[in-house]
C-alpha positions in Angstrom: 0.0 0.0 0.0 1.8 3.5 -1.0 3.3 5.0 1.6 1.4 8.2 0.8 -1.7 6.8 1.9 -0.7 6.3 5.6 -1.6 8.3 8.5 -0.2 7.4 12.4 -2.7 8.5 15.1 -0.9 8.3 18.5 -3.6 7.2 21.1 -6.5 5.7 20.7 -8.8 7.6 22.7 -12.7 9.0 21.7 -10.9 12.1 20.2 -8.2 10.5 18.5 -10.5 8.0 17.6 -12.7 10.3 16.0 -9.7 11.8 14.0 -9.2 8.4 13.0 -13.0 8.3 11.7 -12.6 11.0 9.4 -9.4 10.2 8.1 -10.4 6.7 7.3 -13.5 7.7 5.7 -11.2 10.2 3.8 -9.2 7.4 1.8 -6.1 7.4 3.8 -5.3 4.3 6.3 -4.8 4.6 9.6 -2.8 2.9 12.3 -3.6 3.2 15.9 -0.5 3.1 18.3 -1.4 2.7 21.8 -0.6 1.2 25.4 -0.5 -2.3 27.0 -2.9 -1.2 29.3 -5.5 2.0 27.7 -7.2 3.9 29.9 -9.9 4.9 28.0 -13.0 5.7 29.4 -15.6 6.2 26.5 -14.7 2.6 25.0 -17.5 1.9 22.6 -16.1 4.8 20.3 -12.4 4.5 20.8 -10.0 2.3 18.7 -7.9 1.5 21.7 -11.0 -0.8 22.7 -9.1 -3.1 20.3 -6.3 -3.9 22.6 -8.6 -5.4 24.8 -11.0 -7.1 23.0 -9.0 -8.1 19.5 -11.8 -6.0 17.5 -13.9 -3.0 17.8 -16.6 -1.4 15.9 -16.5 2.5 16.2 -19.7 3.3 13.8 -19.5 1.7 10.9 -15.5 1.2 10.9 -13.5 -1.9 12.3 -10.7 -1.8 14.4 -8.6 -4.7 14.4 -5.5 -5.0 16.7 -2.3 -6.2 14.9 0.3 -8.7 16.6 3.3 -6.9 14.8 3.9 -4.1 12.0 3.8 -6.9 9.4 0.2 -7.9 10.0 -0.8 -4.1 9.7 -1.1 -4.0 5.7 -3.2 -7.4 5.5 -5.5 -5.4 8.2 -5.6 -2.2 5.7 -6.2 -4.6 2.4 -9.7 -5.6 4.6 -10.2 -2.0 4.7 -10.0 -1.3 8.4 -7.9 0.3 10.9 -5.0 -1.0 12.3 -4.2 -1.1 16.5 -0.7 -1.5 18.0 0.1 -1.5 20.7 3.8 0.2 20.4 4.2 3.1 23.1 7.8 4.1 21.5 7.0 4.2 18.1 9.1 1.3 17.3 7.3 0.6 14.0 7.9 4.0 13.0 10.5 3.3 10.3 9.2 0.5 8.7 5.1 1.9 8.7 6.7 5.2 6.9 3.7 7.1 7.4 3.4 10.5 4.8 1.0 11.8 8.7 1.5 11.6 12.0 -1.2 13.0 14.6 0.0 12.7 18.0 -3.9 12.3 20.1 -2.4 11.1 23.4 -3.6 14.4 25.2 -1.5 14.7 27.6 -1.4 18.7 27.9 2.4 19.0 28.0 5.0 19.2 25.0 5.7 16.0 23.4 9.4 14.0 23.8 9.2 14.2 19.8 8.9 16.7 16.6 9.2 17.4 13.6 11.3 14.5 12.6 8.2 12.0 12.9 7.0 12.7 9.2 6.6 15.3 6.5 3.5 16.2 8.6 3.2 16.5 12.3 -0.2 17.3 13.7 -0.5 17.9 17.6 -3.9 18.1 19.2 -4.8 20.4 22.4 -2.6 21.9 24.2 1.3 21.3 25.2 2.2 21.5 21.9 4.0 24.4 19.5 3.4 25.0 16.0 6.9 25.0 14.2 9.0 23.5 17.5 7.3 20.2 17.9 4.9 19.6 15.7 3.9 21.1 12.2 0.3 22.2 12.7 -1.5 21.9 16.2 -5.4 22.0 15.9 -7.8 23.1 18.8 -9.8 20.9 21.2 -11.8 23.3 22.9 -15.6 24.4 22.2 -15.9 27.6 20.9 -15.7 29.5 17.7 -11.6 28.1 17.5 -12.4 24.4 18.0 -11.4 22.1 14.9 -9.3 25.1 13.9 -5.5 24.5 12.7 -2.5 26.8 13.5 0.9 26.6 11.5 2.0 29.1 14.3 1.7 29.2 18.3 -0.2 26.9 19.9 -4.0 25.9 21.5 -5.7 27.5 24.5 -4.2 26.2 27.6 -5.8 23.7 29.3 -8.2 24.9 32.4 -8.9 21.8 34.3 -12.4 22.3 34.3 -14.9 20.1 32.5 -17.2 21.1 29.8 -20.8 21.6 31.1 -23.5 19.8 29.7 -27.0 20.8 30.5 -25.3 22.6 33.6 -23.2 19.3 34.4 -19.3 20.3 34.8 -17.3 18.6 37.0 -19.9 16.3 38.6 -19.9 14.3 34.8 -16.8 13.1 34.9 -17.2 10.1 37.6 -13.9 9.6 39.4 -12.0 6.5 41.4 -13.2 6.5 44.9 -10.4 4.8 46.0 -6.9 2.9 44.6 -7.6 -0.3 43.5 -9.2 -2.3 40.2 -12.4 -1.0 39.1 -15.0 -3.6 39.3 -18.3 -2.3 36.9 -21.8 -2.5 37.8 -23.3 -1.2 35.2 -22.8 -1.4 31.3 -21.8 1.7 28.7 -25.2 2.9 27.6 -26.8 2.0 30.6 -29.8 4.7 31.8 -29.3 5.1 35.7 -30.7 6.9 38.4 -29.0 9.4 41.3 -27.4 7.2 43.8 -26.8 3.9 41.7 -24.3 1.9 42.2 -22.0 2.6 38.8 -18.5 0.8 39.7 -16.4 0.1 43.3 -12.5 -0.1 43.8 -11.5 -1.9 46.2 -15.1 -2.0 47.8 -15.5 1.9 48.0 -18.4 2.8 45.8 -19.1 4.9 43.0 -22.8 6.1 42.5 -24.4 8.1 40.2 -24.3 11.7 41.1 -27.6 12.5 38.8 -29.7 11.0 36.5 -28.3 10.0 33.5 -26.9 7.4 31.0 -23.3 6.1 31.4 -21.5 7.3 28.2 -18.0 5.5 29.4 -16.1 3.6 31.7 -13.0 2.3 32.5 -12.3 -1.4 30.9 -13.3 -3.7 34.5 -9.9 -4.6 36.1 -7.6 -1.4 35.3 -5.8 -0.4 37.9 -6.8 2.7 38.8 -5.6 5.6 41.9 -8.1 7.7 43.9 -9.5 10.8 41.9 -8.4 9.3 38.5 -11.0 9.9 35.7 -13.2 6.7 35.5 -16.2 7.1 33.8 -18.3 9.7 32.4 -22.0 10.4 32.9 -24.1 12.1 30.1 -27.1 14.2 31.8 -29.4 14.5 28.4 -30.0 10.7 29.0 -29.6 9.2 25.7 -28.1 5.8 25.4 -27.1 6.6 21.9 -24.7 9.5 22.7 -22.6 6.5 24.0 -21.9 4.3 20.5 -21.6 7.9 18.8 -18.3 9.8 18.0 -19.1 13.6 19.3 -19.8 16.4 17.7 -16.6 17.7 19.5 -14.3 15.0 18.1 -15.7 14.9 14.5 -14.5 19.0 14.3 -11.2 18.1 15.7 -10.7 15.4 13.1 -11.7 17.9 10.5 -9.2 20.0 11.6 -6.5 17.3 10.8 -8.0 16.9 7.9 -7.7 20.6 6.4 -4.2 20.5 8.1 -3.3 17.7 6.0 -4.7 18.8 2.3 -3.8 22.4 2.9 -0.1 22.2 2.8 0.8 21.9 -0.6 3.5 19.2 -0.3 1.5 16.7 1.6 -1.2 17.6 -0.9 1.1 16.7 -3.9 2.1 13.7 -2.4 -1.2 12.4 -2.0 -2.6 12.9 -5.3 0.9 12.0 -7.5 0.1 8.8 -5.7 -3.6 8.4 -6.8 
C-alpha cells in the first residue's frame, strides 16, 4: 500500500479515535499506536478498545488489533484500521507514514517533533506549531475548536470540565479509591441518582444525577483515587454512547484541512492516486 496513503494516530482515545473516523473515511489508512494497558473511558467509540478485546466497531468502521507491523497492511487490504500497541513508536521506520497525529492528550509538549513525518499534527494543548509539531489543531468548544494553526499553539488547558446541561465537573465520575475498578453497570446504561455505577476496592461509586453512562473504564484497570473513570451524560440518551461527538468529528476535520492544505503533503497524496 503506498506509503502516501498512511496516516499514524498516536492514542486511541474518543478524540483521536474520532480523527481516526474522518481520516479513514477520507481514503487514507490509519494505524492506531497505543498502550499495553488503555485507559480509555468512552470505550464503545475508541479504537484502543481493540487492545482489549481483538476488534472493535467505532460506527460503521472496524478496528482490528495487529500482533506486529507486518500484519498491519493485511488489516488495511480488509479496509480497516489498524491497532498497535507500540508506546515508542518502534514501528515507525518500517510503517513510513506521509501523517503523523500525535492524540495522546497529555497537555504538556511531546518528547518528539518534527522529525516524525513530513506532517506532524499535535492536538490540544502542550504543543508548539513550528518547534514540535507542524500544525497543532484546537480541542476546545468555541468558535476556535477544529481550527488548525501553522504558528503558536492551542488554548491552555483549564482543568475544568465542559458543562452539559449545567453538568461540569460532577460528569466526569472519578475512582473513589486505589484499586481495580469492578463495573456494575454497562456503557449505555440509563441510571438513576445514587446507583451503584463501579467500586474499587469496595468503596463505591454512585451516580451523582440521572443520566446514561456514556463510558467507563475497561473492568480490572488499575486505577488511583480521583483518576478519571467514567463519564455520565445528563441529556439521558443511550445513543450518545456508540456515537463519535460532535466535538471529536470538528477536531478530526481540523486534521484533515491540516493535512490537504499544505501543498506538499497535498502533492504527495494525489501524484500517488
Amino acid at each position: 500500500m503506498d506509503k502516501n496513503n498512511r496516516v499514524l494516530i498516536r492514542g486511541g482515545g474518543d478524540l483521536a479515535s474520532g480523527v481516526a473516523v474522518r481520516v479513514h473515511r477520507s481514503g487514507f489508512v490509519v494505524l492506531v499506536t497505543e498502550l499495553a494497558h488503555p485507559l480509555v473511558v468512552r470505550r464503545e467509540v475508541s479504537f484502543a478498545e481493540a487492545v482489549f478485546s481483538q476488534e472493535v466497531h467505532v460506527e460503521e468502521i472496524t478496528g482490528r488489533l495487529a500482533a506486529g507491523i507486518r500484519e498491519v497492511p493485511s488489516i488495511h487490504q480488509n479496509g480497516e484500521v489498524a491497532v498497535l500497541v507500540d508506546r515508542e513508536l518502534a514501528s515507525l521506520a518500517e510503517y513510513s507514514p506521509l501523517v503523523v497525529v500525535d492524540a495522546r492528550m497529555r497537555k504538556r509538549p511531546p518528547e518528539t517533533g518534527l522529525e516524525l513525518a513530513p506532517l506532524v499534527i499535535g492536538l490540544g494543548p502542550g504543543f508548539t506549531a513550528g518547534v514540535d509539531c507542524h500544525a497543532v489543531v484546537e480541542t476546545v468548544r468555541g468558535h476556535t475548536l477544529g481550527r488548525v494553526m501553522w504558528e503558536g499553539g492551542a488554548i491552555a488547558d483549564t482543568g475544568v470540565p465542559e458543562g452539559v446541561l449545567g453538568k461540569h465537573g460532577e460528569r466526569v465520575l472519578r475512582a473513589p479509591a486505589d484499586g481495580r475498578i469492578v463495573a456494575h453497570r454497562q456503557i449505555g446504561d440509563l441510571v438513576s441518582k445514587g446507583d451503584l455505577i463501579a467500586s474499587v476496592n469496595e468503596a463505591e461509586l454512585r451516580a451523582p444525577f440521572d443520566g446514561a453512562l456514556r463510558g467507563l473504564l475497561h473492568e480490572g484497570i488499575e486505577v488511583r483515587a480521583g483518576m478519571k473513570i467514567g463519564d455520565l451524560d445528563p441529556r439521558g440518551d443511550p445513543k450518545y454512547a456508540f456515537m463519535v461527538s460532535d466535538k471529536a468529528l470538528a477536531i478530526g476535520g481540523g486534521v484533515l484541512e491540516a493535512i490537504l492544505s499544505r501543498d506538499s503533503i497535498r502533492s504527495r497524496i494525489f501524484a500517488a492516486n
